[in-house]
PDB file of N, H, CA, C and O in Angstrom:
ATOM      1  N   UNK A   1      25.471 -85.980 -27.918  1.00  0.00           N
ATOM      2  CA  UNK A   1      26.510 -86.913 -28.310  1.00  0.00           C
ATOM      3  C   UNK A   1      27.536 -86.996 -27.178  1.00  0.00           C
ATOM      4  O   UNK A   1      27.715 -86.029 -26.438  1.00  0.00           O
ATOM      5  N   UNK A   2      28.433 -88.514 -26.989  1.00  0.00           N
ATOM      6  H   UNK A   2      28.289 -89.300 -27.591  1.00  0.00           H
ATOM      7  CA  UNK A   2      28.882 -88.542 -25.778  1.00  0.00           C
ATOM      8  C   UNK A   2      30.170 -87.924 -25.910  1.00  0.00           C
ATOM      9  O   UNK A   2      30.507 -87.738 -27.079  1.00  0.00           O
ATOM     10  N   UNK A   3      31.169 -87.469 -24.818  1.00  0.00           N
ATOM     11  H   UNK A   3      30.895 -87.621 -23.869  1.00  0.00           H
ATOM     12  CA  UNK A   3      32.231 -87.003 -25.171  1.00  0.00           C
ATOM     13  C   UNK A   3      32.985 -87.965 -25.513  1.00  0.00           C
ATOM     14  O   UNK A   3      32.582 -89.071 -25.154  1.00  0.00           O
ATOM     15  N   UNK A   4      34.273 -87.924 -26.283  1.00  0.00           N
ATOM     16  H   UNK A   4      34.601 -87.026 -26.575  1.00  0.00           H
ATOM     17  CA  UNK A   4      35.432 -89.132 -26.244  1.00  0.00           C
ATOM     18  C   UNK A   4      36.187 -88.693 -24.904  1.00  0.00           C
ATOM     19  O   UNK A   4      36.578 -87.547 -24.684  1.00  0.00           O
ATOM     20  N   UNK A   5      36.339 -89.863 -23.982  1.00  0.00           N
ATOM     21  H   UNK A   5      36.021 -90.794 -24.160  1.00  0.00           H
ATOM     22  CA  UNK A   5      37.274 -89.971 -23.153  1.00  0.00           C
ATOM     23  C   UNK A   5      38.478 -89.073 -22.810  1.00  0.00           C
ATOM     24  O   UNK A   5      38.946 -88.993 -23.945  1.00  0.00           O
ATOM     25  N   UNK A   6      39.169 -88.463 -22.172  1.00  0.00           N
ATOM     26  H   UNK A   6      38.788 -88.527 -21.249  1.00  0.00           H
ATOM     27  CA  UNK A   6      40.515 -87.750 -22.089  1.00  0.00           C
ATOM     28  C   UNK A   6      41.282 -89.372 -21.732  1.00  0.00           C
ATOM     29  O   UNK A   6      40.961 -90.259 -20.941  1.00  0.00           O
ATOM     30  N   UNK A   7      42.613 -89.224 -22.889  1.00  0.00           N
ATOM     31  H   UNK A   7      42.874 -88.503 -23.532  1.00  0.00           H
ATOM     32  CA  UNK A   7      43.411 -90.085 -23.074  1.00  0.00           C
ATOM     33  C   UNK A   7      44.823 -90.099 -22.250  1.00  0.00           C
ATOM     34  O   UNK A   7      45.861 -89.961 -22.897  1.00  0.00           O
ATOM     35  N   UNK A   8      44.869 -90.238 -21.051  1.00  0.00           N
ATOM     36  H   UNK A   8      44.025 -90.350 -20.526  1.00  0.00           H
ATOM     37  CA  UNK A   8      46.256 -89.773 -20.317  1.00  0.00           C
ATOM     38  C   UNK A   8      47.274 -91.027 -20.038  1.00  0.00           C
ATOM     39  O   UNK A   8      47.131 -92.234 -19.844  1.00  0.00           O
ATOM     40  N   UNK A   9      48.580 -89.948 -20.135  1.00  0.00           N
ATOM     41  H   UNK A   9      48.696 -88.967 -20.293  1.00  0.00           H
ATOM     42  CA  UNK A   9      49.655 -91.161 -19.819  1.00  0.00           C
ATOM     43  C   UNK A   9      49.162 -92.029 -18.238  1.00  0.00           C
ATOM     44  O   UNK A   9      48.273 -91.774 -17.425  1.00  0.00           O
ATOM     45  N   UNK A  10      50.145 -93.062 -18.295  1.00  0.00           N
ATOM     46  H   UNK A  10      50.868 -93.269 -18.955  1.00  0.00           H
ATOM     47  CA  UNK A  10      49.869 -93.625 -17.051  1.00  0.00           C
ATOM     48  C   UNK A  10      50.487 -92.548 -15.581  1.00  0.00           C
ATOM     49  O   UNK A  10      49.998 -92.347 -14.470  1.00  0.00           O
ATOM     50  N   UNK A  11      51.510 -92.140 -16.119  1.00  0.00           N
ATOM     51  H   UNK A  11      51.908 -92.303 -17.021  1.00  0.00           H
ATOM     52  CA  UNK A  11      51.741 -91.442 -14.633  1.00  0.00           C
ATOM     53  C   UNK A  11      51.173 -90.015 -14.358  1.00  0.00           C
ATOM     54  O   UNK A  11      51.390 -89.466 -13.278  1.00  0.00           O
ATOM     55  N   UNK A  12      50.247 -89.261 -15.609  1.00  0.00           N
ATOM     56  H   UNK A  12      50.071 -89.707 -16.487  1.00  0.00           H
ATOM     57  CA  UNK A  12      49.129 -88.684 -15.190  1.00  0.00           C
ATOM     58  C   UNK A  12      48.450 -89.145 -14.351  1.00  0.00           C
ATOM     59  O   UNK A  12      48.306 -88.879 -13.158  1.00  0.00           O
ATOM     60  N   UNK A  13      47.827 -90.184 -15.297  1.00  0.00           N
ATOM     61  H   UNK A  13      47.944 -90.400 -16.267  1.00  0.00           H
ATOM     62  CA  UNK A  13      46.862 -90.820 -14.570  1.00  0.00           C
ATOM     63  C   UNK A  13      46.887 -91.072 -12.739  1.00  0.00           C
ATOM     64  O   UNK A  13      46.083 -90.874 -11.828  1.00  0.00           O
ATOM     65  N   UNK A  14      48.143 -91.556 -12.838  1.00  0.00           N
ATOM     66  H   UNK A  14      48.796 -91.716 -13.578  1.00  0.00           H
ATOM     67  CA  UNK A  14      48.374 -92.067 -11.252  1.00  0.00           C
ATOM     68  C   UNK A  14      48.365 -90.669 -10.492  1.00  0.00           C
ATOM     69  O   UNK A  14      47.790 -90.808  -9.413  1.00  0.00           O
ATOM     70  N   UNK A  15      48.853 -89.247 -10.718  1.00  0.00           N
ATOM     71  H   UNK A  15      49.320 -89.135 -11.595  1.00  0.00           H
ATOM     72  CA  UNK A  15      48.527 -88.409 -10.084  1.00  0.00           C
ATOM     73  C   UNK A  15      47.270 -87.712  -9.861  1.00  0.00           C
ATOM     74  O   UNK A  15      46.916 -87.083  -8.864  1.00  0.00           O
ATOM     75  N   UNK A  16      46.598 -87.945 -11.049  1.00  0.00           N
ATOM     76  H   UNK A  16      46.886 -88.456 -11.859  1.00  0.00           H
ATOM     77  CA  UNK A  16      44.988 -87.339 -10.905  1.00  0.00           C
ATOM     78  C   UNK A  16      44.532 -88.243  -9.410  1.00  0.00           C
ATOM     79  O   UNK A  16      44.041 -87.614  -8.473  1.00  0.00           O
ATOM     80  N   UNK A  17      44.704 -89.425  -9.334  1.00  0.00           N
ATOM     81  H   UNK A  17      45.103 -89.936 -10.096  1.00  0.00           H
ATOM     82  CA  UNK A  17      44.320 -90.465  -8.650  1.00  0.00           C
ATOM     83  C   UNK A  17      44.683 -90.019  -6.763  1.00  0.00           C
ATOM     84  O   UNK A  17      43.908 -90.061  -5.808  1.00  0.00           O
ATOM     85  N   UNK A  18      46.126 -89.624  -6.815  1.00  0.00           N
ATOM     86  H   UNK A  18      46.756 -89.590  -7.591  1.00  0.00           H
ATOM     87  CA  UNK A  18      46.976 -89.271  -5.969  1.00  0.00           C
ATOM     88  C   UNK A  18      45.403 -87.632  -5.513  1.00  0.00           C
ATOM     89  O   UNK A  18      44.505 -87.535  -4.677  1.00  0.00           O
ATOM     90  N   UNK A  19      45.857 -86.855  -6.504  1.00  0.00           N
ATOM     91  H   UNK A  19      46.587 -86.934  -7.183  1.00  0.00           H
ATOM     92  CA  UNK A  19      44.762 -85.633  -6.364  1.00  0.00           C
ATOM     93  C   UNK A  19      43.845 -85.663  -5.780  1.00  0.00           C
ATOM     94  O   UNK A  19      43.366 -84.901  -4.940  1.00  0.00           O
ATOM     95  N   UNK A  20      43.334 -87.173  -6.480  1.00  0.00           N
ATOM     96  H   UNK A  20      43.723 -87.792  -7.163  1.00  0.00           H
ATOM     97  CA  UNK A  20      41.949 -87.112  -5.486  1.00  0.00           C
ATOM     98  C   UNK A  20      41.543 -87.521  -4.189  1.00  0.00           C
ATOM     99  O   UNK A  20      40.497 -87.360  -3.559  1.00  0.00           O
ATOM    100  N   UNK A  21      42.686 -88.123  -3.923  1.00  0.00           N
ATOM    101  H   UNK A  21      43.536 -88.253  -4.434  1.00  0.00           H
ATOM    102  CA  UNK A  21      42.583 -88.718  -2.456  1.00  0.00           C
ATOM    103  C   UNK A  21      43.051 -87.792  -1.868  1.00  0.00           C
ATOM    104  O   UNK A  21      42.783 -87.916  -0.673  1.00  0.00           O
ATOM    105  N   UNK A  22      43.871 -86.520  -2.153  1.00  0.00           N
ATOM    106  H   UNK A  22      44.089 -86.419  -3.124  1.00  0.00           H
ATOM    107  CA  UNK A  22      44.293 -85.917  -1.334  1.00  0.00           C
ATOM    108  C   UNK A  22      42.959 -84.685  -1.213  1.00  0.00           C
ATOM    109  O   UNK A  22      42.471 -84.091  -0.251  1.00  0.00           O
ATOM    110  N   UNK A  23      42.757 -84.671  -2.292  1.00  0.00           N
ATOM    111  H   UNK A  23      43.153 -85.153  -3.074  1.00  0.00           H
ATOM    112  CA  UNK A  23      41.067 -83.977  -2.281  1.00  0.00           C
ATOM    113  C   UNK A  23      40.169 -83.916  -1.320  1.00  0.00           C
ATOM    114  O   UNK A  23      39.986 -82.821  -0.787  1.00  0.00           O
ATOM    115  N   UNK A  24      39.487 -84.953  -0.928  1.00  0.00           N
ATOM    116  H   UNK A  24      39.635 -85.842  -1.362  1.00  0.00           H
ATOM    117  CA  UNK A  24      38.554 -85.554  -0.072  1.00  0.00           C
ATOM    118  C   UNK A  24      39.849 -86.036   1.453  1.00  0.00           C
ATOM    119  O   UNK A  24      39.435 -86.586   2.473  1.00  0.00           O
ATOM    120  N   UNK A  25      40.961 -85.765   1.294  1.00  0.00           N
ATOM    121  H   UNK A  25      41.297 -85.318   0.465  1.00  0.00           H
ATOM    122  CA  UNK A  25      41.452 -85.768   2.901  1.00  0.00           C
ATOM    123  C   UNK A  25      41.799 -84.385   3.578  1.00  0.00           C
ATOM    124  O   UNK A  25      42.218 -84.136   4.708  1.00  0.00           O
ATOM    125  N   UNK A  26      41.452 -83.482   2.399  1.00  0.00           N
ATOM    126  H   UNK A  26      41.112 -83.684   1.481  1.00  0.00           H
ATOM    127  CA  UNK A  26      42.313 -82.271   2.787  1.00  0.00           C
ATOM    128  C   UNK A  26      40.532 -81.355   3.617  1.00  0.00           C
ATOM    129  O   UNK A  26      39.480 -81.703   3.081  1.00  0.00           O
ATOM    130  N   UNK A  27      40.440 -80.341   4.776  1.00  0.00           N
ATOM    131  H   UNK A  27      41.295 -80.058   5.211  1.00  0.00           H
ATOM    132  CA  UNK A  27      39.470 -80.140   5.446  1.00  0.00           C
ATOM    133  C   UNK A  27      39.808 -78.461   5.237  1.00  0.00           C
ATOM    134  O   UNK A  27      39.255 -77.528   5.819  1.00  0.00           O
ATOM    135  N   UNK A  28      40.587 -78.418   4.505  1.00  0.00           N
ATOM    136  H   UNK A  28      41.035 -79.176   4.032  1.00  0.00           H
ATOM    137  CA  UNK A  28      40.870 -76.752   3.712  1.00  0.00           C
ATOM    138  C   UNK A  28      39.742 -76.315   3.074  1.00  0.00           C
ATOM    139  O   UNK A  28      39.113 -77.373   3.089  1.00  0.00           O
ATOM    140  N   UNK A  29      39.051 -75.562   2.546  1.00  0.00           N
ATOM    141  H   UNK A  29      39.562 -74.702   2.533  1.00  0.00           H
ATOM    142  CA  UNK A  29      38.339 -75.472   1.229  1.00  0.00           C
ATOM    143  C   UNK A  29      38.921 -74.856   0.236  1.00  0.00           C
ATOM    144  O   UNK A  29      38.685 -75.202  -0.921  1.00  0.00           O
ATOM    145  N   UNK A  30      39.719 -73.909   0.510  1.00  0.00           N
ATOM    146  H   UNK A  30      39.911 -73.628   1.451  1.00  0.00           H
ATOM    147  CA  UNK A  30      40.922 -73.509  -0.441  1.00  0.00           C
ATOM    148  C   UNK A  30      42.114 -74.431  -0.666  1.00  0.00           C
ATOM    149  O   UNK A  30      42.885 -74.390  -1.625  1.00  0.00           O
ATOM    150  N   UNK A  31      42.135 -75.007   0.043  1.00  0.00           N
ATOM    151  H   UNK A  31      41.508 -75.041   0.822  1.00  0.00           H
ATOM    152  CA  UNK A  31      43.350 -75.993   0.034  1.00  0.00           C
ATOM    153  C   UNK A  31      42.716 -77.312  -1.229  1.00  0.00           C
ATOM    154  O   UNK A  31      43.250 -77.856  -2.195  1.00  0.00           O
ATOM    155  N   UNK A  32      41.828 -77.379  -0.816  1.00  0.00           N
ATOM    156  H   UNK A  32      41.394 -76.937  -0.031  1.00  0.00           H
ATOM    157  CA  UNK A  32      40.703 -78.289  -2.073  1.00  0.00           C
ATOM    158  C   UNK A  32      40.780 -78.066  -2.947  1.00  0.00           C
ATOM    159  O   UNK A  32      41.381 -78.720  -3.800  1.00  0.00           O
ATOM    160  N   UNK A  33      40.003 -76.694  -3.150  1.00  0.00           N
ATOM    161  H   UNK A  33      39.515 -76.163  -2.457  1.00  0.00           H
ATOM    162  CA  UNK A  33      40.500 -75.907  -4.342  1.00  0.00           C
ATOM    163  C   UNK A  33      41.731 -75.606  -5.193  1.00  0.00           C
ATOM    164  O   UNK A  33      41.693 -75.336  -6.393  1.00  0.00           O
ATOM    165  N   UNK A  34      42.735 -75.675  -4.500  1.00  0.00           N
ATOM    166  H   UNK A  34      42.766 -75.894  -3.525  1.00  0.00           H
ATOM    167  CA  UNK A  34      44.443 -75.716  -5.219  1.00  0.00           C
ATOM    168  C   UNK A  34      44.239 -76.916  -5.510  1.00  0.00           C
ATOM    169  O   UNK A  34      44.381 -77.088  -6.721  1.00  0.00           O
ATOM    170  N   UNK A  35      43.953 -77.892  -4.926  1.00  0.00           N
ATOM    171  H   UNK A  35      43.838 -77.752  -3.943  1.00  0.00           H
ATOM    172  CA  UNK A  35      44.112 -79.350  -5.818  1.00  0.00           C
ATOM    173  C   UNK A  35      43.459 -79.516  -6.891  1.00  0.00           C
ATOM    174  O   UNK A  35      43.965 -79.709  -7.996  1.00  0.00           O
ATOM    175  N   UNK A  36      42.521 -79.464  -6.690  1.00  0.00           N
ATOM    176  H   UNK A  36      42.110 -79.308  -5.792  1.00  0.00           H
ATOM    177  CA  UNK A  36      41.226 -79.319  -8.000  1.00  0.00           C
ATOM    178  C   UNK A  36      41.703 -78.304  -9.137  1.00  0.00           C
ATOM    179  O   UNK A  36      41.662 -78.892 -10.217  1.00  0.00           O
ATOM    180  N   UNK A  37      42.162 -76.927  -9.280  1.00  0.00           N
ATOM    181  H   UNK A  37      42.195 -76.449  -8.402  1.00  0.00           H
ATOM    182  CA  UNK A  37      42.601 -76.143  -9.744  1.00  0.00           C
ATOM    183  C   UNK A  37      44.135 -77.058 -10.900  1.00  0.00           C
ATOM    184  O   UNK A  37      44.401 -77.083 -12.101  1.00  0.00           O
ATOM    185  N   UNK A  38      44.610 -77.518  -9.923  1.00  0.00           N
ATOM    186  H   UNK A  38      44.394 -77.498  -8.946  1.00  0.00           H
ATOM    187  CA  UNK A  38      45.942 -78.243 -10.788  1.00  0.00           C
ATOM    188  C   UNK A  38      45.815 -79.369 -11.270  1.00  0.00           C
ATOM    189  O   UNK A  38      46.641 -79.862 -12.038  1.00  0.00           O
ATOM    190  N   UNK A  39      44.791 -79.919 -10.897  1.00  0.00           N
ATOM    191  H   UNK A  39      44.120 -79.519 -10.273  1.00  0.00           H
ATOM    192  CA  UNK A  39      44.171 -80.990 -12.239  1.00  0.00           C
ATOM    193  C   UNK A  39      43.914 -80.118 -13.333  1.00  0.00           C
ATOM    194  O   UNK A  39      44.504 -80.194 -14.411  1.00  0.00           O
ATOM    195  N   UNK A  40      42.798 -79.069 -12.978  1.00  0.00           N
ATOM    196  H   UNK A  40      42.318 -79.007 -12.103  1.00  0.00           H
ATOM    197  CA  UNK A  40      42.240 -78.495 -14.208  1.00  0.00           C
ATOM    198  C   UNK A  40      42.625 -78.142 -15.624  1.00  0.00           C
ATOM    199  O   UNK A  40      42.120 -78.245 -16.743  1.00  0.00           O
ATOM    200  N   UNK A  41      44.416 -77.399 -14.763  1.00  0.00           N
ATOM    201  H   UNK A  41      44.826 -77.315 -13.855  1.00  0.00           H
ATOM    202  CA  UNK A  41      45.093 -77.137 -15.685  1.00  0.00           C
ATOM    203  C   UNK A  41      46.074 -78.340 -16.359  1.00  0.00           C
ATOM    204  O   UNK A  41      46.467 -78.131 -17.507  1.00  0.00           O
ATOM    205  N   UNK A  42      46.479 -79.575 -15.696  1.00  0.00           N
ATOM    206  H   UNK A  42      46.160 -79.744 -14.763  1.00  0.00           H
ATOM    207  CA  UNK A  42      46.647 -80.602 -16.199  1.00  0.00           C
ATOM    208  C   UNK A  42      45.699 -81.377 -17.299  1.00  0.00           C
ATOM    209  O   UNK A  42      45.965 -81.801 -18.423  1.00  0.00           O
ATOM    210  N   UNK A  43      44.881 -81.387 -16.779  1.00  0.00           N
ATOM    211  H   UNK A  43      44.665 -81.042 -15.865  1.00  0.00           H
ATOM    212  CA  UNK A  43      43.429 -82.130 -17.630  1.00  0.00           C
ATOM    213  C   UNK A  43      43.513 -81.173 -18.998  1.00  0.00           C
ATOM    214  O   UNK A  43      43.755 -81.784 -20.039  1.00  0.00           O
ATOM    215  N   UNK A  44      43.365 -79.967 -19.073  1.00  0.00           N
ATOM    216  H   UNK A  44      43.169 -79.470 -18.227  1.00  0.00           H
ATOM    217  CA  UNK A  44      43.130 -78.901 -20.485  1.00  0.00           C
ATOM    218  C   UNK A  44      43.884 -79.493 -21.116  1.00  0.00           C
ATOM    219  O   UNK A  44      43.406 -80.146 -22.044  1.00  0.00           O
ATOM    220  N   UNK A  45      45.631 -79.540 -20.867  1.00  0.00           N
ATOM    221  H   UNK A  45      46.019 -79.010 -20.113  1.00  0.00           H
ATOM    222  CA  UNK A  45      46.410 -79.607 -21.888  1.00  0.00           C
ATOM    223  C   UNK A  45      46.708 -81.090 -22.814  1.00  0.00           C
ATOM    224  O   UNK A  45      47.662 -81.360 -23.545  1.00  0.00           O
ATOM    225  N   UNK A  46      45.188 -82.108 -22.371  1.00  0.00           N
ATOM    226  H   UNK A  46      44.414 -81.889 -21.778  1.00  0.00           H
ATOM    227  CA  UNK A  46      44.914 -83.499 -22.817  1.00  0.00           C
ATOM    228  C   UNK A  46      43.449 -83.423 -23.443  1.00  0.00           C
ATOM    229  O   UNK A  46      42.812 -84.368 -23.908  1.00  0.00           O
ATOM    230  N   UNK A  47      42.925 -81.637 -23.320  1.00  0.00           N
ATOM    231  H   UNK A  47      43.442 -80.869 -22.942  1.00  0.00           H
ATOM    232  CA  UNK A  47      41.935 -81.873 -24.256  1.00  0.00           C
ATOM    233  C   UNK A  47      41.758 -81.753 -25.692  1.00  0.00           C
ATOM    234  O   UNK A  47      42.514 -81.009 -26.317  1.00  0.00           O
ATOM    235  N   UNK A  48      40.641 -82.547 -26.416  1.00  0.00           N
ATOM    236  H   UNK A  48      40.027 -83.152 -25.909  1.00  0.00           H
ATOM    237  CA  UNK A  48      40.259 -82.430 -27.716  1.00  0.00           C
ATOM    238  C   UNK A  48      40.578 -80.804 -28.183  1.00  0.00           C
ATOM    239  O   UNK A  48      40.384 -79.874 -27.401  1.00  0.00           O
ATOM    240  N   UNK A  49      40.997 -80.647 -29.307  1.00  0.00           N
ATOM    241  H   UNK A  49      41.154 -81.402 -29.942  1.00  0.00           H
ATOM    242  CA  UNK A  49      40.434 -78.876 -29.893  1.00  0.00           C
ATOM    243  C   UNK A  49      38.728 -79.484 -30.386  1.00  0.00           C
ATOM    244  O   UNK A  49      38.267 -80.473 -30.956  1.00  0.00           O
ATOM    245  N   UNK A  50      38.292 -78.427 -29.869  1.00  0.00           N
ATOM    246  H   UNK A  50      38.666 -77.623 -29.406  1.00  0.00           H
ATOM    247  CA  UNK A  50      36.601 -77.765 -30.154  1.00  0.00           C
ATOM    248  C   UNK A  50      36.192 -78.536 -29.400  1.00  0.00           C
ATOM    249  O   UNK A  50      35.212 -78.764 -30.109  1.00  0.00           O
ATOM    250  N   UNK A  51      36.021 -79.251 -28.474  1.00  0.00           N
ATOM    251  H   UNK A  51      36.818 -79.066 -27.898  1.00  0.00           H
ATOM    252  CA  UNK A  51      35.966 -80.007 -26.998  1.00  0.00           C
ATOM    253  C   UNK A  51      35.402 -78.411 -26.198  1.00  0.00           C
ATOM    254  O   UNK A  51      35.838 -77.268 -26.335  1.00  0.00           O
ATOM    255  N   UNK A  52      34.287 -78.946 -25.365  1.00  0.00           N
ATOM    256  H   UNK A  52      33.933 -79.875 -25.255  1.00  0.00           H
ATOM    257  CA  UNK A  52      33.705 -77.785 -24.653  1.00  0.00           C
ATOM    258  C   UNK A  52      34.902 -77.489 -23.295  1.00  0.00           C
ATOM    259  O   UNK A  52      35.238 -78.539 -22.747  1.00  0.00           O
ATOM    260  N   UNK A  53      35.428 -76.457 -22.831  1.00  0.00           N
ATOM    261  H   UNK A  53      35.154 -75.605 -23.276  1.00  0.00           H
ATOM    262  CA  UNK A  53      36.850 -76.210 -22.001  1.00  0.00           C
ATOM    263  C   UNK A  53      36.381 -76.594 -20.570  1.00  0.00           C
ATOM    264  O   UNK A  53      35.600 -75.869 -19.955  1.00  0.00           O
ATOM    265  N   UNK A  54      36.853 -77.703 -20.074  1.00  0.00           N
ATOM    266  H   UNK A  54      37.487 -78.292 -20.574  1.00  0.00           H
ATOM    267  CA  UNK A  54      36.925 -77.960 -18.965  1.00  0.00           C
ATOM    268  C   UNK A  54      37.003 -76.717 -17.617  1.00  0.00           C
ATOM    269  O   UNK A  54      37.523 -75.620 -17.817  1.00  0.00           O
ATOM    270  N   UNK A  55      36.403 -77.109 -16.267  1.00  0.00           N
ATOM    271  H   UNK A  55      35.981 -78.001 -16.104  1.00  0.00           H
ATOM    272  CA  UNK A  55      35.871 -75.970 -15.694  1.00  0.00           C
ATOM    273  C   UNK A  55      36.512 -76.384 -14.568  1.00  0.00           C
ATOM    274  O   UNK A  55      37.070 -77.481 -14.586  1.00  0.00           O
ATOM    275  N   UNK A  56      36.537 -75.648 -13.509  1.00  0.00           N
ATOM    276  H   UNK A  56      36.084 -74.757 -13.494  1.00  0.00           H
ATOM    277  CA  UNK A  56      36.788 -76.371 -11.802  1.00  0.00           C
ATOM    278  C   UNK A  56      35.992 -76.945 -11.365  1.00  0.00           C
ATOM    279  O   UNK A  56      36.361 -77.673 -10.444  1.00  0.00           O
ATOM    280  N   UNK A  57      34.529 -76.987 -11.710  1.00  0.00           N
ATOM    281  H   UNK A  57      34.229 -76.396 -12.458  1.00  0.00           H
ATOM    282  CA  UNK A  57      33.224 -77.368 -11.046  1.00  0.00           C
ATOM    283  C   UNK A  57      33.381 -78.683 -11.582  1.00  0.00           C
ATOM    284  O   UNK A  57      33.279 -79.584 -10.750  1.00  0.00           O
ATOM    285  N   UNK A  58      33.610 -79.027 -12.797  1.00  0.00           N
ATOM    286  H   UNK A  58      33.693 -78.294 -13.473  1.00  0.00           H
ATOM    287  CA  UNK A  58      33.769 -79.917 -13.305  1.00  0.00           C
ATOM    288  C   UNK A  58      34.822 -81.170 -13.085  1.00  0.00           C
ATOM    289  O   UNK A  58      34.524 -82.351 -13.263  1.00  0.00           O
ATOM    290  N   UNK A  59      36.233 -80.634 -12.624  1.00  0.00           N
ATOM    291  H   UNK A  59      36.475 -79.674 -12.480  1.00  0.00           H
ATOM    292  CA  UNK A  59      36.833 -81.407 -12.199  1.00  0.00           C
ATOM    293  C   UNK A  59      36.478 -82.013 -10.562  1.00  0.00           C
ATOM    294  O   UNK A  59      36.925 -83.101 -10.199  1.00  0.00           O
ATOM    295  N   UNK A  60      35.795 -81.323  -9.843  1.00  0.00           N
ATOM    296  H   UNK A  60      35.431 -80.439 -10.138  1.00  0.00           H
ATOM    297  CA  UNK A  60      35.341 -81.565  -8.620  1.00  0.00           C
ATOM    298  C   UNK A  60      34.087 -82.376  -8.683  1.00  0.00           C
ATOM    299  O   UNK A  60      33.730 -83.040  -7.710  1.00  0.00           O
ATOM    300  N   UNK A  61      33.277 -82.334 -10.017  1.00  0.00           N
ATOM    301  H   UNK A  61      33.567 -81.795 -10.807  1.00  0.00           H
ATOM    302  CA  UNK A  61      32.687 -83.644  -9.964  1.00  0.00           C
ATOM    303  C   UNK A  61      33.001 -84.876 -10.371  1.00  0.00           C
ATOM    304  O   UNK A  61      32.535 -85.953  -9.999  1.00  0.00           O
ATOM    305  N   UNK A  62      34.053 -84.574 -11.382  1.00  0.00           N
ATOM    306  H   UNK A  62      34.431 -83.699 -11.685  1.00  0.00           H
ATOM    307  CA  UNK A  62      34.652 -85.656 -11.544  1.00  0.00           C
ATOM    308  C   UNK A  62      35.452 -86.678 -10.299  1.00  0.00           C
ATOM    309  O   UNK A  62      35.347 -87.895 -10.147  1.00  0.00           O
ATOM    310  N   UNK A  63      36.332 -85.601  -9.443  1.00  0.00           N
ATOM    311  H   UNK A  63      36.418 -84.612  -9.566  1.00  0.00           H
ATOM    312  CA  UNK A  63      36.564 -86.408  -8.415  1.00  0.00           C
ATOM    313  C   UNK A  63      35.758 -86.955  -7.567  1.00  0.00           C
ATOM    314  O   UNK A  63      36.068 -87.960  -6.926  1.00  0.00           O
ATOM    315  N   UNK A  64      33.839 -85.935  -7.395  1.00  0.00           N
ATOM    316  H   UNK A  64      33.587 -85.119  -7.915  1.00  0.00           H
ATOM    317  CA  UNK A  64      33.066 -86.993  -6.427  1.00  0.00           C
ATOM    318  C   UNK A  64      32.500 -87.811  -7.416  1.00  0.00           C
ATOM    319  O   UNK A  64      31.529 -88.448  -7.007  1.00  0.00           O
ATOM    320  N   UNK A  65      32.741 -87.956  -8.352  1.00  0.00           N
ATOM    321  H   UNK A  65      33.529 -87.439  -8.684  1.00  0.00           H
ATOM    322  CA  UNK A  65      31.781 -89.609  -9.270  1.00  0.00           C
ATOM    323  C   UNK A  65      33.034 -90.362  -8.959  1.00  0.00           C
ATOM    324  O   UNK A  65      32.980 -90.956  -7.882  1.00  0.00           O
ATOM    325  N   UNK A  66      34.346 -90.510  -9.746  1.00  0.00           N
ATOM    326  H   UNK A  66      34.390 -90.028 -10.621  1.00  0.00           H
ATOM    327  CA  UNK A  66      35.000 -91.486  -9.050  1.00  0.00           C
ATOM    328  C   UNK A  66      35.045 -92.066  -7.759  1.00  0.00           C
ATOM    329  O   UNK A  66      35.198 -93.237  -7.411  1.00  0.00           O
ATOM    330  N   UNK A  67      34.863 -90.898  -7.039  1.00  0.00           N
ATOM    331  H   UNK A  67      34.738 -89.947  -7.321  1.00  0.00           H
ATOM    332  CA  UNK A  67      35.260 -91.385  -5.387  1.00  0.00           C
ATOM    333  C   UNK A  67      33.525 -92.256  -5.377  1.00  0.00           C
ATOM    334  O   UNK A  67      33.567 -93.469  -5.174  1.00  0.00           O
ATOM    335  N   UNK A  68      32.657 -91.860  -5.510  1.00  0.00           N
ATOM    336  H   UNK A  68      32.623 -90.874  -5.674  1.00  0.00           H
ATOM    337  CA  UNK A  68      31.357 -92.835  -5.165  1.00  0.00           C
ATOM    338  C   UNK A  68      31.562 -94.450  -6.050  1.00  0.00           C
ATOM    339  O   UNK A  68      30.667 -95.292  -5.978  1.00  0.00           O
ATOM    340  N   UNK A  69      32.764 -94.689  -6.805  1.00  0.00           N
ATOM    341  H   UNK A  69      33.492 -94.006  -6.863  1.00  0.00           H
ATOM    342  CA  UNK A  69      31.965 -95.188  -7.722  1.00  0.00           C
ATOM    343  C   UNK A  69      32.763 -96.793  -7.563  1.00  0.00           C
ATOM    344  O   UNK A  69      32.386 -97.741  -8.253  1.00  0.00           O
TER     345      UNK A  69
END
């Protein structure tokens, strides 16, 4: 079954966005990682209860499907 969407304000939104570009400009891998990391914990506190808990791996694919897409 598909998930429902995470529902975020707009100026979330605009920073996840901000995140990810700074994501894919940053040539850190830890430095990547702090970005990715502070979505993560942004993203949780917009999830469903009993929603499977969002991961880091996960937000890092999320930023490479957007960025391809």
């Amino acid at each position: 079954m598909p998930r429902k969407p995470l529902e975020l304000p707009p100026d979330v939104a605009r920073r996840f966005a901000q995140d990810m570009r700074d994501f894919f400009a940053e040539k850190n891998g830890v430095k990547r990682d702090e970005i990715a990391a502070r979505q993560l914990h942004v993203l949780r506190g917009y999830q469903q209860p009993g929603e499977k808990r969002l991961r880091l791996f996960d937000v890092k694919e999320m930023f490479l499907q957007m960025y391809q897409a």
